[in-house]
N, C-alpha and C positions, 0 to 999 in steps of 0.2 A: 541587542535582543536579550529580554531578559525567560527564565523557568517559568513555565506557565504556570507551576502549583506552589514552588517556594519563592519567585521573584528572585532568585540570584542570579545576578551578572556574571558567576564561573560557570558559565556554560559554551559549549562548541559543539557543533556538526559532528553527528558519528550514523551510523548504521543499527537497524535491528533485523534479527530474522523473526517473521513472525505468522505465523496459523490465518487464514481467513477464510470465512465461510461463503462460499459463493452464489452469485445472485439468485440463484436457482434456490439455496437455502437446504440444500441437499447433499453438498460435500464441502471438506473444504481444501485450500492446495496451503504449499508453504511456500513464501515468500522471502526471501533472501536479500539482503542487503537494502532494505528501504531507508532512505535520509530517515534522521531523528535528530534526537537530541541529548547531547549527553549533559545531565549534572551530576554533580558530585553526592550532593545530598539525596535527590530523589530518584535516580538510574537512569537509564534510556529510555526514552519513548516517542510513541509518532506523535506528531500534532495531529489538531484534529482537520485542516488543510490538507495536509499529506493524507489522511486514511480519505480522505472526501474524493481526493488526486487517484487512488487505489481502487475504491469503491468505482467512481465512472469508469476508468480503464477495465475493472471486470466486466464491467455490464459491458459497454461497448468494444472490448477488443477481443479477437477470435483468438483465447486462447488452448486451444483445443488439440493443439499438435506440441504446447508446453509440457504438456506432463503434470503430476500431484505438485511438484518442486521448481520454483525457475524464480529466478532474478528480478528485481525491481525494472531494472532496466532491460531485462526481457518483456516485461508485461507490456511496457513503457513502447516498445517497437512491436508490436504484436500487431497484426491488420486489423484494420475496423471491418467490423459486421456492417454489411451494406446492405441485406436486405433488412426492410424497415415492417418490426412486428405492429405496429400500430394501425398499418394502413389494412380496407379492406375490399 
């Protein structure tokens, strides 16, 4: 796997905590420890698979009893919203 912006091969798996704005577009929580990527050259960051992975997990999972602050892998286990807003 190579840096999505420099192309370098010294890269490994690490973590970022990071702000997002949620689907409501109205608040937003802070997320803890999401997979990234670490280079040397250009720092950490998500891919854009991972924020895509983050992004449906807000829409679809209740997390409402998380708090402003919780874990990747809290979101990640969170219960799906089962009632379906689309139908009428």
């Amino acid at each position: 796997m190579n840096c999505t912006w420099c192309e370098s091969e010294d890269i490994r798996e690490g973590t970022k905590d990071c702000y997002w704005v949620m689907p409501d577009g109205r608040s937003t929580v802070r997320l803890l420890e999401v997979p990234a990527i670490d280079c040397p050259s250009c720092g950490t960051y998500v891919t854009e698979s991972m924020a895509q992975k983050v992004e449906e997990a807000l829409y679809l999972n209740d997390v409402s009893s998380l708090g402003k602050e919780f874990t990747y892998e809290a979101l990640t286990r969170a219960p799906r919203i089962t009632k379906s807003y689309f139908k009428r």
